[in-house]
N, C-alpha and C positions, 0 to 999 in steps of 0.2 A: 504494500500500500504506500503511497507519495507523500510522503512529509507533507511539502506543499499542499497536496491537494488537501490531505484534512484541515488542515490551517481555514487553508479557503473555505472550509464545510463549518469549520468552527466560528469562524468569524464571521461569516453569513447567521447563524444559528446567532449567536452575542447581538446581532444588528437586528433583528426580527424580533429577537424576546428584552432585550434589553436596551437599545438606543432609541431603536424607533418610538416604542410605547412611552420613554422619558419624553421625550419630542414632543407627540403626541400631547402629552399630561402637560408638556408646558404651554402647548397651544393653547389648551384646554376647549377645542372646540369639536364640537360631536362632525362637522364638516370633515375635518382632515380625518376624525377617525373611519369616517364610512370608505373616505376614500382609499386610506389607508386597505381597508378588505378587498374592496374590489379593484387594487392593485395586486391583491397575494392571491386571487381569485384566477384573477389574469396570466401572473406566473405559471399558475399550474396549470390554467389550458394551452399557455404556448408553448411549456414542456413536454406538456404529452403530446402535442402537435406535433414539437420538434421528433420526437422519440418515431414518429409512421411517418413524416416527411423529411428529415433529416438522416437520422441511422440505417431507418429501411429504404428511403429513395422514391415513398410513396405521396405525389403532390394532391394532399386533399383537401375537399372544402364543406367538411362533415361535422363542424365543430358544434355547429346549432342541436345539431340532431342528438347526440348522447349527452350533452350539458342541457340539452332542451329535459329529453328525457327523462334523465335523473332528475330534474327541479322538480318536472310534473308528479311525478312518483311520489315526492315528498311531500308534495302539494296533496294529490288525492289521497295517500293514506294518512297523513297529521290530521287534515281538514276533518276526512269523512269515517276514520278510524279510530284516528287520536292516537296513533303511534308515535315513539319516542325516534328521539333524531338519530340514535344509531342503529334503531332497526330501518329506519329510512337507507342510512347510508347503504345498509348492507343489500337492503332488498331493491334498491339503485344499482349497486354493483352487479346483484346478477343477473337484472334485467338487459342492464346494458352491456354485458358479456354476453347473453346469449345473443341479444341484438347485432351485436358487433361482430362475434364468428358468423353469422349465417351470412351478415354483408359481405364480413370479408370472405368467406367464401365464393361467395357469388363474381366481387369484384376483383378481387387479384389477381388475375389471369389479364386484367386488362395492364396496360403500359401508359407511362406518359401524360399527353394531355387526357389519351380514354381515359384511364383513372378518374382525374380529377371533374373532368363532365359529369361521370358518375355520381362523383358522391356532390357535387353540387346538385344534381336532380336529387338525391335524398337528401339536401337541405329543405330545397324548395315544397318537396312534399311533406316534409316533417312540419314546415310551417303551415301550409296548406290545410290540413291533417289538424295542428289542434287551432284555426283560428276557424275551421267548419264544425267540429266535434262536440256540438254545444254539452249534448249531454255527458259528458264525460272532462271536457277541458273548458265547460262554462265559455269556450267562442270567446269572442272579442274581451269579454268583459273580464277574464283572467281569473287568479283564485286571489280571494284576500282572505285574511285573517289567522295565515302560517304561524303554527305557535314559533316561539322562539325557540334555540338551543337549550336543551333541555339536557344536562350529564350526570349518570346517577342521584337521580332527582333532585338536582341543582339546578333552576333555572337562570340561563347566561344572560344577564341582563345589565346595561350600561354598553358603549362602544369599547370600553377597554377589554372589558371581559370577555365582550363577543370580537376583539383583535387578538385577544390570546388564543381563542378556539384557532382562528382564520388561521394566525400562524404558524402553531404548532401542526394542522393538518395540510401547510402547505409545505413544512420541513419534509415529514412524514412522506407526502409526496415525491417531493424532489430526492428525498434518497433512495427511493424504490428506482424511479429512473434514472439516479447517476447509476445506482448499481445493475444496471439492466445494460445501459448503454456499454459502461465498462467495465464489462465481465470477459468470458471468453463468449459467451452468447452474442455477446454487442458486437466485438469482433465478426463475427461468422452473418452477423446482420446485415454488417456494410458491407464483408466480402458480397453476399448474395448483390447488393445493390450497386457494386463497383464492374461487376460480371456472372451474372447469373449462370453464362454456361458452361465457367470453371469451378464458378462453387455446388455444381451438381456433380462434376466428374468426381467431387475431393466427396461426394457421397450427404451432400445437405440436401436438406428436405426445403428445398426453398419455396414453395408454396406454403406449407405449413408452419414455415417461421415465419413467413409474412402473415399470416392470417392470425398467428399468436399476438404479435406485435398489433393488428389493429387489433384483437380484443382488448390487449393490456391498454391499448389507450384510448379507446373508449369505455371502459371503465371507470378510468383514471376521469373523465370528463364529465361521467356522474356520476360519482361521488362531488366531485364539485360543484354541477348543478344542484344538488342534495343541501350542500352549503351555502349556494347563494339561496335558492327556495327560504331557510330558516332564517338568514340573517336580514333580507329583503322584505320579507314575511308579504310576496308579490309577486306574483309572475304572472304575464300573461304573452300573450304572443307577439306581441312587439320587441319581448325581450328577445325572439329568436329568430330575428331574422337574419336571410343572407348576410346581408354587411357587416354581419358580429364576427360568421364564419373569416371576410376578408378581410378581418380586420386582426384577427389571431394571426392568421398564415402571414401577413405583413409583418407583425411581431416577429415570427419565423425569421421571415426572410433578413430584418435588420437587423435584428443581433444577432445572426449569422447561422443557416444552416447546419444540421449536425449538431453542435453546440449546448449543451447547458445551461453553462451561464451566460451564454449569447441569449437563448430563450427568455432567460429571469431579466437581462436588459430588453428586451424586447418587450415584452408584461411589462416593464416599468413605462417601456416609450410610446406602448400602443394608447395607457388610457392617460397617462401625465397630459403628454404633446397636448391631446385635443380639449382636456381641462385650461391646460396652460392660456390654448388660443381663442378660450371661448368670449373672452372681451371683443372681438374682433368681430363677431358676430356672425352673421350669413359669409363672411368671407374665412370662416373658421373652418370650411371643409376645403377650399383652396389651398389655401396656408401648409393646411396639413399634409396635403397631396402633395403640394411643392416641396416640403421638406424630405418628407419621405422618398421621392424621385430622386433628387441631390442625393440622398442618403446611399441610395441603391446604385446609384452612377457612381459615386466615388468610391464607396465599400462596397464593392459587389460581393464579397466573404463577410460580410456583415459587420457589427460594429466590435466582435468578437468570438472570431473563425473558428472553425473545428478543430485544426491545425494547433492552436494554440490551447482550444481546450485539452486536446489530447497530451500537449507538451504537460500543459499546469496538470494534470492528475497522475504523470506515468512520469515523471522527470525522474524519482527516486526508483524506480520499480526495474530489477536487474534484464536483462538483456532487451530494455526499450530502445527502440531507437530515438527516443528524447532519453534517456539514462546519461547519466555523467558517469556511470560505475561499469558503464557495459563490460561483459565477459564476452573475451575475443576467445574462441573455438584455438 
């Protein structure tokens, strides 16, 4: 394991539980703490974005659909059941795991842009789907009155409290996909997506580990809708539309494909930027466009490459080719 890289995990971890919330608490204003969430909300959908469009090679725009999902899930059974939020969580995970193998079974045989057509058409119908489904997703009008985070019959109440939830379940997150990514699994991932028809001679099931990889991250996307559902205590179908999907994959793309902590810069740049420019008004989606374009023209490797995330986490790790210690044969 990398000196470095822990450091990096560690002090990420110190920044989330301990500076930020000081911050926070100095601002003392429930403003910065909401936003605070739906910036840690946002990490973890462009990490697990990163994790099927990065590691695996696969460009999609499906993000609506299992963060839709999961919200909904939590929405209809707290609402019409009264279930507690971690049986939400759980009963969101295996909803959107099964959801997610049958897709990806369906769709990973496709390449390229086919892919991503794809699963944009299963955005568009996911939206379509709960803004017609009066009886069951209440249609236009959305669900209200989501209890709030509820843990071991403690109700999470206050934005600090419900910023603790947020960020301890987005560590929790991002270490399942640092450790996913860089395993020897993660390895044999990109192999599949660098040359698929070498990494079948060397005996990989490359169908199969794509279609693992989109279940693990859609999963990973509701559970998180599960958590914006409770902390929002509001969803409706406005929250899922397309533009949310390209508005992740954007995130992707700037802080740099493949990437981890390119992803968690990208979450911070997707929802900051357009708070930043919202003084600006009706020209606040220009602005944003423009920057982001610049961004993509001059860092085309994003604003922190794969390249370099692999240096930062394997630098100490014997026969890496980032090792300073490498053993010559």
């Amino acid at each position: 394991m990398s000196r470095s890289g822990v450091s990096v995990r560690l002090a990420f971890a110190i920044l989330l539980l301990a500076l930020v919330p000081a911050l926070l608490a100095w601002a003392g204003s429930p403003y910065f703490g909401r936003l605070a969430q739906v910036v840690l909300v946002a990490i973890v959908l462009t990490g697990a974005l990163n994790l099927l469009t990065g590691t695996a090679g696969l460009l999609a725009l499906d993000t609506v659909v299992f963060y839709g999902l999961g919200a909904y899930t939590a929405a209809i059974l707290s609402v019409n059941a009264g279930t507690s939020f971690l049986v939400d969580v759980a009963a969101a995970v295996v909803l959107t795991s099964i959801v997610g193998a049958i897709c990806g079974f369906a769709l990973v045989r496709l390449t390229s842009i086919f892919f991503a057509v794809a699963t944009m058409a299963l955005a568009i119908s996911f939206h379509t789907t709960v803004l017609n489904w009066g009886d069951l997703t209440r249609g236009p009008m959305g669900y209200r009155g989501i209890p709030p985070v509820r843990l071991f019959g403690h109700a999470v109440g206050g934005w600090l409290e419900s910023y603790y939830v947020t960020a301890l379940f987005c560590l929790i997150a991002l270490f399942i996909m640092h450790r996913v990514m860089h395993s020897f699994y993660g390895n044999a991932v990109r192999a599949i997506r660098e040359d698929e028809e070498c990494a079948l001679s060397l005996g990989l099931r490359t169908r199969l580990m794509r279609v693992q990889v989109y279940t693990l991250h859609a999963a990973i996307m509701g559970a998180a809708g599960v958590l914006y559902a409770h902390s929002n205590q509001f969803i409706g179908p406005d929250n899922f539309v397309m533009f949310e999907s390209a508005l992740v994959l954007t995130g992707v793309i700037v802080g740099g494909i493949g990437s981890l902590p390119g992803a968690v810069i990208g979450g911070i740049v997707m929802v900051l930027l357009p708070e930043a420019l919202r003084e600006i008004g009706n020209l606040r989606a220009l602005a944003f466009g423009i920057v982001l374009f610049l961004s993509i023209l001059l860092l085309p490797r994003g604003l922190f490459s794969e390249v370099r995330a692999l240096a930062l986490f394997r630098r100490d790790m014997p026969n890496s080719p980032w090792s300073r210690r490498r053993r010559v044969p």
